[in-house]
KOLSEKOL-395377 format. One record per residue (C-alpha): x, y, z; residue in three letters. Coordinates in steps of 0.02 Angstrom, whole numbers, padded with zeros to 5 digits, always signed. Layout:
XYZALA;...
% end
This chain:
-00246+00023+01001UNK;-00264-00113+01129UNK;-00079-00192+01154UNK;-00116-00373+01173UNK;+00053-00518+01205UNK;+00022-00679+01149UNK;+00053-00834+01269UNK;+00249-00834+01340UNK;+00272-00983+01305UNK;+00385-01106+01472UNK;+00543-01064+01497UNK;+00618-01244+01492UNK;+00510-01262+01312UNK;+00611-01136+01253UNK;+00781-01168+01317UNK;+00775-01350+01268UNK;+00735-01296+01075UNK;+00867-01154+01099UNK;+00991-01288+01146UNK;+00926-01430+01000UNK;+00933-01281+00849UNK;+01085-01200+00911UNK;+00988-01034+00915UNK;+00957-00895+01000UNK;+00818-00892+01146UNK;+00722-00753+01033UNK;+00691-00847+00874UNK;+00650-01026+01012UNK;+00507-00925+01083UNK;+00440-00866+00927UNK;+00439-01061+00860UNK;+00360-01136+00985UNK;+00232-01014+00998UNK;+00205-01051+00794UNK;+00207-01233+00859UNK;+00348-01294+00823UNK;+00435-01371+00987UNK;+00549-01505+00924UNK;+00706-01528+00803UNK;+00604-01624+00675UNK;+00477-01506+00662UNK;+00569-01350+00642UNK;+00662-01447+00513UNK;+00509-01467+00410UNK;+00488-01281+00420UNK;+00638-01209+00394UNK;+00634-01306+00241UNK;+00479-01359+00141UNK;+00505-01466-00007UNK;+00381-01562-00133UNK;+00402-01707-00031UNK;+00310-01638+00122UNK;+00149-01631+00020UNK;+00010-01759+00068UNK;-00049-01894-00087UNK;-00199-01806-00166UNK;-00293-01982-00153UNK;-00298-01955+00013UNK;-00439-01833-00022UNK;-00630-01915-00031UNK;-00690-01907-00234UNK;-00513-01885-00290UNK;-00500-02066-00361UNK;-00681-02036-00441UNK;-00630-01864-00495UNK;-00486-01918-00601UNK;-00553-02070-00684UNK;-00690-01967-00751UNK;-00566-01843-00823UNK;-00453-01973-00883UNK;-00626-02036-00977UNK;-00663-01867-01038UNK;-00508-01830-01114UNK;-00497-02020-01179UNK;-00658-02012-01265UNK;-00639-01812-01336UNK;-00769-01758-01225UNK;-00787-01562-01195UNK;-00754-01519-01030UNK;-00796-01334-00942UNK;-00686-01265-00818UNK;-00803-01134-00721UNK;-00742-01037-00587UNK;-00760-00917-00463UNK;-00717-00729-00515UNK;-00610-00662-00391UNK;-00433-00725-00377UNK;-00465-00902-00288UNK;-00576-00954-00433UNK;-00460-00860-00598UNK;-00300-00952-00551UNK;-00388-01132-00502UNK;-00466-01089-00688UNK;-00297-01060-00767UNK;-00193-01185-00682UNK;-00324-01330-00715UNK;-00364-01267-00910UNK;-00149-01257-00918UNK;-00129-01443-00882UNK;-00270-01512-00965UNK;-00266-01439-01131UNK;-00086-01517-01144UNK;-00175-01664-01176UNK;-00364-01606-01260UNK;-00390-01453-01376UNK;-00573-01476-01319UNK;-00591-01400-01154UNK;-00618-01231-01110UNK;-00638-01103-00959UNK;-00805-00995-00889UNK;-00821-00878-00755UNK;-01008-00787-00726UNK;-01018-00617-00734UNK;-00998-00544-00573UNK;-01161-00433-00613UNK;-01276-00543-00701UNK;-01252-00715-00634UNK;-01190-00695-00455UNK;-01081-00812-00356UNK;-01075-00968-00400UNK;-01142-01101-00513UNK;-01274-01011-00600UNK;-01416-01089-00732UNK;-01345-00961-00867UNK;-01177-01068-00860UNK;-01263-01266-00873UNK;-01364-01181-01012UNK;-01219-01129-01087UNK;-01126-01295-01074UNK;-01275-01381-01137UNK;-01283-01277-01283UNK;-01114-01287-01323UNK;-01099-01493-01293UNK;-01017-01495-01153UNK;-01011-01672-01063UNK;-00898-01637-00901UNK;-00914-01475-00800UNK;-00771-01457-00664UNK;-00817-01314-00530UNK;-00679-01238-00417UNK;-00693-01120-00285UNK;-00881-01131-00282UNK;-01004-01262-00289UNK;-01009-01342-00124UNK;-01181-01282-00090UNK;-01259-01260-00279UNK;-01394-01426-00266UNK;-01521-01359-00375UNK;-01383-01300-00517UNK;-01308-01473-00490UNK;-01493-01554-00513UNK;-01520-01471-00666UNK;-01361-01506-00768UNK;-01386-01698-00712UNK;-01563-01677-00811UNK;-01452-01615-00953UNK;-01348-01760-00936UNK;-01203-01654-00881UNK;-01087-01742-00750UNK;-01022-01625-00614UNK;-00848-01602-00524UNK;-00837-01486-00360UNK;-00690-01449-00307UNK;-00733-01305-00179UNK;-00631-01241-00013UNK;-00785-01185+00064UNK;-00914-01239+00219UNK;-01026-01384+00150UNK;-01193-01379+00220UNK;-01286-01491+00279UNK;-01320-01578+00097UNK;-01213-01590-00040UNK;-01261-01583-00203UNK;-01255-01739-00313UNK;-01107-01705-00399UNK;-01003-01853-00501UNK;-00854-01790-00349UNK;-00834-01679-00222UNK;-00664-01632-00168UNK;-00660-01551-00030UNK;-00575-01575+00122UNK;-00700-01486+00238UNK;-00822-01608+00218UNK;-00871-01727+00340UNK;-00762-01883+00365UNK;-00643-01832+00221UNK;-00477-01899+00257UNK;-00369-01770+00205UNK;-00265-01723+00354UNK;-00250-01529+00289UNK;-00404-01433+00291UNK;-00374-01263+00222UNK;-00327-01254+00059UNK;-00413-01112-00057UNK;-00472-01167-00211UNK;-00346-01152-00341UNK;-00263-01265-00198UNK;-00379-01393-00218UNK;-00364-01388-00415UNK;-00169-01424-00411UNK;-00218-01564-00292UNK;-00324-01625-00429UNK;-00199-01597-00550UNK;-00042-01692-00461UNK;-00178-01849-00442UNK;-00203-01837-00638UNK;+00000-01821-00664UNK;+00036-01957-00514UNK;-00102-02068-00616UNK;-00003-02041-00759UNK;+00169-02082-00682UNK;+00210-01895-00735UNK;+00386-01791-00658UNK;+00353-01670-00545UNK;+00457-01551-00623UNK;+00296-01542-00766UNK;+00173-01478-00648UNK;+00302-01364-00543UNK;+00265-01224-00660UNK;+00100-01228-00592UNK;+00151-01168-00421UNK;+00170-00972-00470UNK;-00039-00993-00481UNK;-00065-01079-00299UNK;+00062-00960-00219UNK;-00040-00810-00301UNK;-00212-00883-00235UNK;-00160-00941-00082UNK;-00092-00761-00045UNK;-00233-00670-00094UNK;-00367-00788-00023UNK;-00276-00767+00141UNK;-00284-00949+00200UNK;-00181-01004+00356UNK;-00011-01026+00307UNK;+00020-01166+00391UNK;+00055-01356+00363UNK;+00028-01399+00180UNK;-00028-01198+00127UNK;+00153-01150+00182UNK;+00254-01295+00091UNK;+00148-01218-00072UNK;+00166-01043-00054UNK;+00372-01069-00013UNK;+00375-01177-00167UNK;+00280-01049-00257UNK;+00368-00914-00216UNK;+00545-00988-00289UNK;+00443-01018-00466UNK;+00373-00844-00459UNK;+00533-00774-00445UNK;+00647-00905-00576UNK;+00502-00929-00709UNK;+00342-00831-00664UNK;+00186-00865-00810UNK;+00209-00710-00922UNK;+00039-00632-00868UNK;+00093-00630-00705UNK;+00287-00554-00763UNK;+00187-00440-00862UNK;+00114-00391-00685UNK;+00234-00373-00575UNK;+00375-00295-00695UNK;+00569-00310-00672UNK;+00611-00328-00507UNK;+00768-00386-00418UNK;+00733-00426-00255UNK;+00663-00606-00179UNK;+00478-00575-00209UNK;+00370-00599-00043UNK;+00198-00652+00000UNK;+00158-00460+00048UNK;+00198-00424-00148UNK;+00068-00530-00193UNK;-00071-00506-00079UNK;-00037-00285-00138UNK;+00058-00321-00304UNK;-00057-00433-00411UNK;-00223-00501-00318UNK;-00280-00311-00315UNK;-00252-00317-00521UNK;-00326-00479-00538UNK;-00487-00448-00431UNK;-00494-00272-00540UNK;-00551-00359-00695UNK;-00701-00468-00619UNK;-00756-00303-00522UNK;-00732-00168-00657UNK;-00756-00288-00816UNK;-00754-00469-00844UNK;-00658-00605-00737UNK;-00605-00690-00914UNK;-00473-00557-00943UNK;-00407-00620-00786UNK;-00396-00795-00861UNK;-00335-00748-01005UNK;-00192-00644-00937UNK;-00150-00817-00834UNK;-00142-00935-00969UNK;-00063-00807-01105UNK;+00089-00909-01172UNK;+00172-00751-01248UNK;+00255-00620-01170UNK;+00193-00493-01291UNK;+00012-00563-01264UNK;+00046-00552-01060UNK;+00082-00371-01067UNK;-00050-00318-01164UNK;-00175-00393-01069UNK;-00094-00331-00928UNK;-00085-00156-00985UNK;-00274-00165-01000UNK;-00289-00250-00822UNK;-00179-00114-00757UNK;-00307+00009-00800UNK;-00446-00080-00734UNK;-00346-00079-00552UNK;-00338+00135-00578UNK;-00515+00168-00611UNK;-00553+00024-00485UNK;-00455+00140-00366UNK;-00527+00282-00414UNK;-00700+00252-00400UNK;-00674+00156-00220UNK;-00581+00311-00170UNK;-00749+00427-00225UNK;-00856+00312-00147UNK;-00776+00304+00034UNK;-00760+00499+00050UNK;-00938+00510-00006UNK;-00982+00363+00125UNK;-00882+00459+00271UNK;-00970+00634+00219UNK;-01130+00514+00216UNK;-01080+00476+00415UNK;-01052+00639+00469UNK;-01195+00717+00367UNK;-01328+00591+00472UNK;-01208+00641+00646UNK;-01179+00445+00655UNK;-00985+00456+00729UNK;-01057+00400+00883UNK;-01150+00226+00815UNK;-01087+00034+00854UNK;-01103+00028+00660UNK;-01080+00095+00507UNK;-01219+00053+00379UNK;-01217+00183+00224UNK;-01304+00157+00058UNK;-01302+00252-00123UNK;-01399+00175-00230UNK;-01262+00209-00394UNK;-01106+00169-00300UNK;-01019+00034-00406UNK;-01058-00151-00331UNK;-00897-00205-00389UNK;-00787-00096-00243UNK;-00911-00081-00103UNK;-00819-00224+00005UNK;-00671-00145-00026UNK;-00747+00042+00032UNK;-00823-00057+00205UNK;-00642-00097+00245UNK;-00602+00069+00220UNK;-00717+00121+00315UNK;-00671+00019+00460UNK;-00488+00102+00464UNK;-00596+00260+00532UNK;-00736+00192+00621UNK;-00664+00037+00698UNK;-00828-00057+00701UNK;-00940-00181+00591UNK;-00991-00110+00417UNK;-01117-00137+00301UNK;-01103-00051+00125UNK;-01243-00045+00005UNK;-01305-00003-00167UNK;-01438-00032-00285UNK;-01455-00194-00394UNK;-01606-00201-00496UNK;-01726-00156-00395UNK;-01629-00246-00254UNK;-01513-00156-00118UNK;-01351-00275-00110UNK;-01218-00246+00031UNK;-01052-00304+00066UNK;-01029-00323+00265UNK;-00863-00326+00349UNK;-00830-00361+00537UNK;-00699-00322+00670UNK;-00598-00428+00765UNK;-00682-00577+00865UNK;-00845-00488+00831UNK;-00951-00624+00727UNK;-01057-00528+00612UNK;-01138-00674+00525UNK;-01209-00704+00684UNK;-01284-00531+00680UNK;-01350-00556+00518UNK;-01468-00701+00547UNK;-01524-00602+00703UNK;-01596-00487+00573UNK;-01631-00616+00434UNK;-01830-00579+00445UNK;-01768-00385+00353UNK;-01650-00475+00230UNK;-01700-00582+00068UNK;-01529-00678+00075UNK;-01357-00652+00157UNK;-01212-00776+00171UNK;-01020-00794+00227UNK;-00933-00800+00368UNK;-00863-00726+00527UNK;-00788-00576+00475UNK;-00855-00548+00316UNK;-01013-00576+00205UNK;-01142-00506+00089UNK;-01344-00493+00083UNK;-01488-00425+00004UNK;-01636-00328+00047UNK;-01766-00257-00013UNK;-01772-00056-00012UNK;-01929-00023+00104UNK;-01837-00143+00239UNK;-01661-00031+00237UNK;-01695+00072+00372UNK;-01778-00083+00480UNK;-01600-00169+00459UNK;-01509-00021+00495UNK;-01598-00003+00640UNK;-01610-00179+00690UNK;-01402-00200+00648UNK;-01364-00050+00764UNK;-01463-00138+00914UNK;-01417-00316+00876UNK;-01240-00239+00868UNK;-01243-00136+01021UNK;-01292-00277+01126UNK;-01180-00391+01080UNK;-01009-00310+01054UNK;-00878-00326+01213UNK;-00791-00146+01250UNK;-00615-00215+01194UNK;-00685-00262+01025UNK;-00719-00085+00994UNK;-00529-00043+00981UNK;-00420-00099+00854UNK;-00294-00226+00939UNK;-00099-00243+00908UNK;-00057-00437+00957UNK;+00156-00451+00974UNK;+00260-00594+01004UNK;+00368-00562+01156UNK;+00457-00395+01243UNK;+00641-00369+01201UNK;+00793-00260+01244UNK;+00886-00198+01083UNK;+01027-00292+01141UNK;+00927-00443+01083UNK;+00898-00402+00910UNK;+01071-00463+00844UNK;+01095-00519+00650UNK;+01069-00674+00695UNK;+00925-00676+00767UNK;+00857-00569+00599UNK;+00914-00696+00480UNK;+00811-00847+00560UNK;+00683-00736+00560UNK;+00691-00742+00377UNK;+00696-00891+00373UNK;+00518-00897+00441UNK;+00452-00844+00284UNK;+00321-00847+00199UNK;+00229-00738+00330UNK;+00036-00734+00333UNK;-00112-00788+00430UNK;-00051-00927+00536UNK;+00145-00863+00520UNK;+00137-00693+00554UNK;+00292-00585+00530UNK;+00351-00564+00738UNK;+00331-00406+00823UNK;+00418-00353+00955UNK;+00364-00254+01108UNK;+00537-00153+01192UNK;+00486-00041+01354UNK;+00583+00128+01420UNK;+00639+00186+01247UNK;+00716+00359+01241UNK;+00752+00493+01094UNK;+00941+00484+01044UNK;+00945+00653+00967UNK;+00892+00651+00774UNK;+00692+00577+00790UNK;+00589+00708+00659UNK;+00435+00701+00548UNK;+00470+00658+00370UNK;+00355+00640+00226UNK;+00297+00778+00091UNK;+00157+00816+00248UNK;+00264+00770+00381UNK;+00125+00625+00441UNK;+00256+00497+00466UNK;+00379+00485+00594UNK;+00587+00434+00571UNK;+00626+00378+00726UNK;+00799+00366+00834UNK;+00760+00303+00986UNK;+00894+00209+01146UNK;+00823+00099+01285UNK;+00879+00017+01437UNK;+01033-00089+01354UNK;+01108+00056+01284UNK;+01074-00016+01093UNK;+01040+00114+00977UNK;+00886+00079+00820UNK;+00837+00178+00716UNK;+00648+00146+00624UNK;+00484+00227+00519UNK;+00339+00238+00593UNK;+00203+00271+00458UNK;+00066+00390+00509UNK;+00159+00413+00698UNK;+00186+00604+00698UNK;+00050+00653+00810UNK;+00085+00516+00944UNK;+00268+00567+00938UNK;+00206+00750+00962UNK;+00141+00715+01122UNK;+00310+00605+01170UNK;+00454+00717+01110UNK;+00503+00736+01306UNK;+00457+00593+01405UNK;+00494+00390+01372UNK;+00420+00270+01275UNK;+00357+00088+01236UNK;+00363+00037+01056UNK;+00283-00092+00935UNK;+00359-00156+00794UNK;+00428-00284+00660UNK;+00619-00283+00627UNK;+00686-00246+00444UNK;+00834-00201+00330UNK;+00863-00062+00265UNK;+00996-00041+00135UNK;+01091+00136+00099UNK;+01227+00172+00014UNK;+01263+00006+00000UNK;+01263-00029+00179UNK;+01129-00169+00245UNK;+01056-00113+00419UNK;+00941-00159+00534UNK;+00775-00054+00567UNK;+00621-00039+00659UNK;+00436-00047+00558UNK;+00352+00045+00703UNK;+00197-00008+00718UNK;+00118+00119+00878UNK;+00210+00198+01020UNK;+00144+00304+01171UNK;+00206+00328+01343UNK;+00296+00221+01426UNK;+00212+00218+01627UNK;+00053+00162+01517UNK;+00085-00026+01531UNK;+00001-00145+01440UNK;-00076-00320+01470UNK;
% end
C-alpha cells in the first residue's frame, strides 16, 4: 500500500481551536481538517439535533409535490409508491408508504423486478398503475432521467412525482415535481442526500403542511439512517445530523423488521453495523428474489411478522453469499487459467453466473487484483456487466471510450454497469485493457492508505479517545482517524493468532516509551519479515474490554519497516 497524509493543517489553526474547545491539539487537527475551524461549528457537530435540518420547501417542486399529495389523499385517489430495488429505493418505499397510509388505505408500494424490468421506471410498472387505477405515481431513488416512461404515463393521464438523488441530464422529464437537489438552480443548500433522504424531506413538508409534531415522523429516522449508510453518501452537513438522529431511534425503538434483523444487542449500534449488519440482508432479497420482501419486512407492524420475514431474508443473504463466493473463485481460476495476472484489468465473463452478485464478485476481485473490473454474464441473449473502479481512476470515462463495442452503459466514477452484445466481448476486452493501460497513473495501481496525522503513543490519552467518539457517525466525509506512529518496537509478547495464524496480536513500544497493544487482521506475513528490526504503523484507535476492564487498542491497519518513510 501507498501511505498517503492528508493536509497538516497550520499550526496557529489548530492551537487557536485547541484553546476555544478546551481540547487536546490531536482531536483540533483532526477538526479542522473535517472543516470545522471555529467554536460554533464544532458545536453543531458535536451535537446534531432536528433543528439543524434545512425547511424541505427550500427544495424546487417541494411546494408542488405536496399539494398534489394533499389532493390525492383528499380526493381518495390511488397513489403508487415505486422504487428502486436496492436499499436506497426499499426504505424511501417504506418510509413514504408508512406515513401516508396513516392517512389513505388507498396507496400502495412497487419495486421492478431486478431481472425483468431493469433500473428504473419501467413501462411494465405505468401499465400496471394504469391497470390498477392508479392516479398519482411517486418515484424515489430513480427517475431523474426516465422521459419516455414519464411521457407515456402522462398519455395515461398518470401524474408523476420524482424524487431522485441522482445526476439529471441534460432534460428532465415532465414530471408533475422533481425533487431533487442536484438539479440546476435548486435552492437547497445540501446536495447529497440518497433517496430515502429525499422521501423524508418530502414527508416533513407534508407533516410541516399539516402543522404535525416532530416527534410523529421521528420514527421514520431508523429508515434514512439505514439508507444513508448503505448508499454511502457523504456524511456531512445535513446526511450527518440524519444518520446521528437515526442512529439514537435505531437503537431506543428500531421498526420490527429491522429488530428482527439485527437481533438483541447491547451495545450503541454504529454506522459500520449497518452498512455489514442489514444493507447486505436487504440488497439480498432484490438480488436473490424480489425487492418487495424487502418492503415488506420494513413496514411489518408486528414483531412476529418482522421475524419471519426476516428469517426468510436471512436466507436469501446465505445463498447470496454462497453463490458470490463460487463465482469469485471461479472468476480468479478464470484469471489465472487465461495467464492474465499481469493485465491493467480484469474483465471475466460466465455466461450462468448469477446477475444478481456479479458487482459484488468485481469488488472482490479488486481486493486481489487492485485494478478496474468488469464482471459479466449472460442476459437473454445479452452479456450484462457490473464494472467497478479503483481509486481516482474514472472508469466511466473509459467506458464511453469504448461505447462504439457497448449497446448501453451508465453510472459513475467508480462504478457502473453496461451491455454488449456477445460477438463484441472480446473487442471490449481488448479495447478496455488499452484504453486502461494508457490512461492509469503508476500510483493508482496500488491500493492507498490516507491517515490523519503522525503521533507518539504518549498522545493517545483517554481523552483524546472519547472526543473521538464523539465524532461519530463515521463514513465518507467523516472518516474514523487513523493514525500514523514511526520507530515502533516489539515489547516482548507480539504472536500470530487466529485458527490459521493469518492475523497478527501485536505489542509494540515507540519513542515515548508508551506501551499499545493492537490486531492487525491479515498482518502475519508483514510481521514475519519485521520480528527483528523497527517499525511504522497504521491504524485506528479502539477499546477493548476484558474482564471487565475497558482498554485502549490499536486496529492496525499495515506496518513495514520503519527506514521506509513515507510521503
Amino acid at each position: 500500500m501507498i501511505w498517503i497524509a492528508k493536509d497538516h493543517p497550520p499550526k496557529e489553526a489548530i492551537t487557536t481551536l485547541q484553546q476555544e474547545l478546551q481540547i487536546p491539539s490531536v482531536n483540533a487537527h483532526l477538526l479542522i481538517q473535517r472543516g470545522l475551524s471555529s467554536f460554533d461549528s464544532a458545536k453543531t457537530y458535536f451535537r446534531p439535533k432536528a433543528d439543524q435540518l434545512h425547511d424541505p420547501f427550500l427544495m424546487d417542486g417541494m411546494q408542488k409535490a405536496v399539494q398534489r399529495i394533499e389532493k390525492a389523499l383528499s380526493a381518495g385517489e390511488k397513489i403508487l409508491i415505486y422504487g428502486d430495488y436496492d436499499v436506497d429505493g426499499t426504505t424511501a418505499v417504506a418510509l413514504l408508504y408508512t406515513y401516508l397510509s396513516n392517512f389513505s388505505d388507498r396507496v400502495k408500494t412497487y419495486i421492478p423486478d431486478r431481472y425483468k424490468e431493469g433500473y428504473g421506471i419501467s413501462f411494465q410498472g405505468i401499465d400496471y398503475a394504469e391497470q390498477e387505477g392508479f392516479q398519482l405515481m411517486i418515484a424515489l431513488d430513480c427517475g431523474i432521467k426516465a422521459l419516455e416512461q414519464v411521457a407515456y404515463a402522462k398519455q395515461k393521464g398518470i401524474d408523476f412525482i420524482i424524487g431522485d438523488h441522482h445526476k439529471p441530464g441534460s432534460e428532465l422529464p415532465e414530471a408533475y415535481a422533481i425533487l431533487n437537489p442536484k438539479k440546476e438552480q435548486c435552492p437547497y443548500p445540501y446536495k447529497e442526500l440518497c433517496g430515502c433522504g429525499i422521501a423524508f424531506k418530502l414527508v416533513q413538508g407534508i407533516h410541516q403542511q399539516r402543522q404535525g409534531e416532530w416527534s410523529e415522523i421521528l420514527p421514520l429516522l431508523d429508515l434514512v439512517v439505514t439508507a444513508t449508510a448503505a448508499d454511502i453518501v457523504p456524511l456531512t452537513g445535513e446526511n450527518r445530523t440524519l444518520a446521528a438522529l437515526g442512529l439514537q431511534q435505531f437503537q431506543q425503538a428500531a421498526r420490527p423488521g429491522l429488530q428482527a434483523l439485527m437481533g438483541e444487542r447491547k451495545k450503541p449500534y454504529r454506522i459500520s453495523d449497518v452498512v455489514f449488519g442489514v444493507a447486505p440482508r436487504i440488497n439480498a432479497a432484490g438480488r436473490m428474489e424480489h425487492a418487495r420482501i424487502a418492503v415488506e419486512l420494513l413496514t411489518s407492524a408486528k414483531a412476529e411478522e418482522g421475524l419471519h420475514i426476516a428469517q426468510r431474508i436471512e436466507q436469501f443473504n446465505q445463498d447470496r453469499r454462497s453463490v458470490e463466493q463460487q463465482i469469485t473463485q471461479e472468476a480468479l481460476d478464470q484469471i489465472i487459467e487465461n495467464q492474465e495476472e499481469k493485465r491493467t484489468t480484469t474483465v471475466v465473463f460466465h455466461k450462468d453466473w448469477h446477475k444478481g452478485v456479479i458487482g459484488i464478485v468485481a469488488s472482490r476481485l479488486i481486493e486481489k487484483y487492485y485494478r478496474p473490473t468488469v464482471v459479466c454474464c449472460l442476459s437473454g441473449d445479452t452479456i450484462v456487466a457490473s464494472v467497478r473502479s479503483v481509486r481516482g481512476f474514472d472508469v466511466y470515462q473509459a467506458l464511453e471510450a469504448c461505447s462504439e463495442h457497448l449497446l448501453q452503459f451508465g453510472g459513475h466514477k467508480y462504478a457502473a454497469g453496461l451491455s454488449l452484445h456477445p460477438s463484441k466481448f472480446e473487442d471490449f476486452k481488448n479495447h478496455f485493457e488499452k484504453i486502461v493501460a494508457n490512461q492509469i497513473l503508476p500510483e493508482q495501481q496500488l491500493p492507498q492508505l490516507i491517515y490523519d496525522l503522525d503521533v507518539s503513543f504518549d498522545m493517545l490519552t483517554p481523552k483524546v479517545y472519547r472526543i473521538i467518539q464523539q465524532m461519530r457517525p463515521f463514513g465518507p466525509g467523516n472518516m474514523r482517524p487513523v493514525f500514523l506512529t514511526r520507530g515502533c518496537t516489539n515489547a516482548g509478547f507480539t504472536r500470530l493468532v487466529g485458527q490459521d495464524k493469518t492475523h497478527l496480536k501485536l505489542d509494540a513500544t515507540d519513542a515515548s516509551g508508551r506501551r499499545f497493544s493492537g490486531i492487525g487482521f491479515g498482518l502475519a506475513t508483514a510481521w514475519e519479515k519485521l520480528q527483528n528490526q523497527s517499525f511504522d504503523l497504521i491504524y485506528c484507535l479502539e477499546e477493548n474490554t476484558f474482564n471487565d476492564r475497558t482498554t485502549l487498542e490499536l486496529q492496525v491497519k499495515d506496518i513495514r519497516p520503519s527506514q521506509a518513510q513515507n510521503s
